[in-house]
C-alpha positions as CSV (number, residue, x, y, z in Angstrom):
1,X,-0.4,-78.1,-24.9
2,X,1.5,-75.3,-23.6
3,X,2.3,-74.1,-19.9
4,X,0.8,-70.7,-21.1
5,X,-2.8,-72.6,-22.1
6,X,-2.5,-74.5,-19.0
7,X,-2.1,-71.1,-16.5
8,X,-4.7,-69.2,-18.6
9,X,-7.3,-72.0,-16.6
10,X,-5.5,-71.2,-13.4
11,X,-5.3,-67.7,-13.8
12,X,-9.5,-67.4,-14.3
13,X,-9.4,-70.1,-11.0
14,X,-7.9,-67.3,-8.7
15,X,-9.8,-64.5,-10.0
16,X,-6.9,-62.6,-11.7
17,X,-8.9,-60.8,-14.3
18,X,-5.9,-58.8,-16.1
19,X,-3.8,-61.1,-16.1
20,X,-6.0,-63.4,-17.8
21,X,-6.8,-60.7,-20.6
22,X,-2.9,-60.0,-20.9
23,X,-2.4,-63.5,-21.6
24,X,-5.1,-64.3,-23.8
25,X,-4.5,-60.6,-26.1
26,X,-0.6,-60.9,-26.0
27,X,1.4,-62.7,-28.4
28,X,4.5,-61.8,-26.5
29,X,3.4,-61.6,-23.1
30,X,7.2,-60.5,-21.3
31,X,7.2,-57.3,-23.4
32,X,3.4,-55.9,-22.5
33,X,3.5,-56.9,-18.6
34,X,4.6,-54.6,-15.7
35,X,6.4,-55.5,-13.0
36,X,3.6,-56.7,-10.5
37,X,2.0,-58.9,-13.3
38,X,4.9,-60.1,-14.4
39,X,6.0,-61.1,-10.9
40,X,2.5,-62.8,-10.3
41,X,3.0,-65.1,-13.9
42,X,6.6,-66.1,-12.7
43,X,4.4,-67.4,-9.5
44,X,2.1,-69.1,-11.3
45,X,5.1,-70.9,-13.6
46,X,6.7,-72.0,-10.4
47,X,3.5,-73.2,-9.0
48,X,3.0,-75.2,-12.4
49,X,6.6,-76.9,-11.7
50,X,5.7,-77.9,-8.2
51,X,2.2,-79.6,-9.0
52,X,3.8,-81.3,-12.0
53,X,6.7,-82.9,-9.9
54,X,3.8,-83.0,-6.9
55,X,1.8,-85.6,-9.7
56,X,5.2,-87.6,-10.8
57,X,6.4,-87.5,-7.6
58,X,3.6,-88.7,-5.3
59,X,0.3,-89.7,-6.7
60,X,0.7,-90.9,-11.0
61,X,4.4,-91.7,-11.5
62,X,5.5,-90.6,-15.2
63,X,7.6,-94.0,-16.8
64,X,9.6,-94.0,-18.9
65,X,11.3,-97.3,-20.6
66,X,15.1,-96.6,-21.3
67,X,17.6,-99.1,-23.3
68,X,20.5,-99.5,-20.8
69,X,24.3,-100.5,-21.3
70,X,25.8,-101.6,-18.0
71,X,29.3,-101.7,-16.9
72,X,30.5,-104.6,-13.4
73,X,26.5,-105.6,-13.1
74,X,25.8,-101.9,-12.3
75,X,23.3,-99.0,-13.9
76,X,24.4,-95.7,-12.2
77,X,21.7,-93.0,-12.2
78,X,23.6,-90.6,-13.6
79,X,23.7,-92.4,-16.7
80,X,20.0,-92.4,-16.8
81,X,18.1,-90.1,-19.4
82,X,15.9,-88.3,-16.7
83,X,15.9,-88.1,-13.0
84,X,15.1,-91.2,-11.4
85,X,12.6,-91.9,-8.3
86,X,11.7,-95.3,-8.5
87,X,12.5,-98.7,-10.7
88,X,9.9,-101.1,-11.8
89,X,11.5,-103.6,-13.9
90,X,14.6,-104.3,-15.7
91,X,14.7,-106.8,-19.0
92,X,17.0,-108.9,-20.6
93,X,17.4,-109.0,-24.2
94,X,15.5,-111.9,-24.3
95,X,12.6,-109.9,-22.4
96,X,12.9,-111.7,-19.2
97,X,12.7,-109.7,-16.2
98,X,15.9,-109.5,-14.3
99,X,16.2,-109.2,-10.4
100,X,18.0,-106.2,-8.9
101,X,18.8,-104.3,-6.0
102,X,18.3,-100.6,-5.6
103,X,21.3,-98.9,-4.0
104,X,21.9,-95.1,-3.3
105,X,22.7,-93.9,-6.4
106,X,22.6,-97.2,-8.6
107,X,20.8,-100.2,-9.8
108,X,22.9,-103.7,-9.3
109,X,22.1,-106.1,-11.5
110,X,23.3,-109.6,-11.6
111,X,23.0,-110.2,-15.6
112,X,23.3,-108.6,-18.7
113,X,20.3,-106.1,-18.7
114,X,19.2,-104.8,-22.2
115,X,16.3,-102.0,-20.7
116,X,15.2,-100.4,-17.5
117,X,11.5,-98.8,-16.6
118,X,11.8,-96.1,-14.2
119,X,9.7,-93.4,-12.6
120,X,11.0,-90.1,-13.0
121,X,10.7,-86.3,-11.6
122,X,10.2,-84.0,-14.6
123,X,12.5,-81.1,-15.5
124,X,11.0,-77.4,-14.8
125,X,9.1,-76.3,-17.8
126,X,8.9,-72.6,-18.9
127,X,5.8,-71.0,-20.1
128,X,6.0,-70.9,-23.3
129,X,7.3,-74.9,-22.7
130,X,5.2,-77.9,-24.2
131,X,3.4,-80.2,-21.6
132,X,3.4,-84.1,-21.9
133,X,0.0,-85.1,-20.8
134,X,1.0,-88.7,-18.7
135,X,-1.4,-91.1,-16.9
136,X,-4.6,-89.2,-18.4
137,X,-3.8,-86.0,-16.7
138,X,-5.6,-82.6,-18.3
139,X,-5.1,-79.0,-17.9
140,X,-8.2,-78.7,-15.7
141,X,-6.4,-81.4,-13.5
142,X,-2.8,-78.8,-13.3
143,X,-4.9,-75.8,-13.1
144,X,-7.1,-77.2,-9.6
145,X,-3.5,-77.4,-8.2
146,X,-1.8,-74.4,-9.0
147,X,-4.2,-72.2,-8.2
148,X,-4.7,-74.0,-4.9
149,X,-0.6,-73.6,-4.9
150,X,-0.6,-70.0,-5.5
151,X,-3.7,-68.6,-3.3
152,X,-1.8,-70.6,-0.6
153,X,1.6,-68.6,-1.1
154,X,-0.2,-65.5,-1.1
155,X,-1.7,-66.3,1.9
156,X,-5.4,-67.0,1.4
157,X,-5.5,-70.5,3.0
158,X,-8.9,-71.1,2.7
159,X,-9.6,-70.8,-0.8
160,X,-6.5,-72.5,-1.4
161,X,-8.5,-75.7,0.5
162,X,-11.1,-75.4,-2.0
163,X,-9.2,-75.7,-4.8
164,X,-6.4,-78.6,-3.1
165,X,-9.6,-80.7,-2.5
166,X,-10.9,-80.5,-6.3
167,X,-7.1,-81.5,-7.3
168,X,-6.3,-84.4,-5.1
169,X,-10.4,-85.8,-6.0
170,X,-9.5,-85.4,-9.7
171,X,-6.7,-86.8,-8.9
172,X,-7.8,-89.9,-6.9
173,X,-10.6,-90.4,-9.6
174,X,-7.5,-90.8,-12.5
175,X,-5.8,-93.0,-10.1
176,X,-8.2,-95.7,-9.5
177,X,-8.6,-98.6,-10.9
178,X,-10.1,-99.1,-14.0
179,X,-11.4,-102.1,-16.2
180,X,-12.9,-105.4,-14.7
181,X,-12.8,-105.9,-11.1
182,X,-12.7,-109.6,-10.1
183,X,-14.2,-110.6,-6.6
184,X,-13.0,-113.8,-4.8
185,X,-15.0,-116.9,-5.5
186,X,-17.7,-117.6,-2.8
187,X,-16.4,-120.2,-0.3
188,X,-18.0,-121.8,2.9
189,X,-16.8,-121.4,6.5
């Protein structure tokens, strides 16, 4: 899906009636906009970027599993595919996990480590850009938080609330866990 699809939801959230029309009617929405609309989509772009890396970067991380080569027992960041927040685990070639130490801007590893899981903070995504859907996420999920992102930079607080509180209980709802739930075995005092 693209960014576009995703802010024509959060455009209809916040009430802005010509922009929405603009952006369904318009194949090539830069040309047709004026400078106050297009001013208000730039907004609503950066507001996208900021509840996506909001999502990664505090409630659902995005993983990502990345074959690693590793020079002295060491896998620098900067080496890394994407921008790293957080290892989970580190494999052999064997499959084993490996133990490791996060430092500042590197993973030490003691053995030969074949791949690396990590968290990471996605890049900023224009609108015309495709969106990778992680963790179950929707555009109904993105579109609650930028419109509660973008009534709060225009000042309208309250409404904002409104639409912050629909995001984080979508997003508490995707985050819980799911499947069997096992309770302890029943024991005397």
């Amino acid at each position: 899906m693209k960014v576009k699809d995703i802010l024509k939801l959060a455009v209809e959230f916040v009430g802005e009636r010509q922009l929405l029309e603009k952006l369904q009617n318009q194949t090539d929405v830069q040309v047709q906009m004026d400078k106050d609309e297009q001013s208000k989509l730039d907004c609503f772009v950066r507001c996208f970027n900021l509840v996506n890396q909001e999502i990664a970067s505090d409630y659902l991380p995005f993983l990502t599993k990345e074959n690693v080569t590793i020079q002295g027992g060491i896998i620098a960041f900067d080496t890394l595919k994407k921008k790293i927040i957080n290892v989970y685990e580190i494999k052999d070639k064997f499959g084993f996990n490996l133990p490791f130490k996060v430092v500042s801007n590197c993973v030490e590893v003691g053995e030969k480590a074949k791949s690396i899981v990590y968290s990471f903070l996605p890049e900023d995504i224009a609108l015309e850009g495709e969106v990778e859907f992680f963790n179950g996420l929707s555009a109904r999920i993105y579109a609650y938080g930028i419109a509660s992102e973008f009534l709060l930079l225009n000042g309208l607080s309250a409404d904002a609330e409104i639409w912050e509180e629909r995001y984080k209980e979508s997003l508490f709802i995707l985050s819980r866990k799911r499947g069997e739930h096992q309770l302890p075995k029943r024991s005397w005092l």
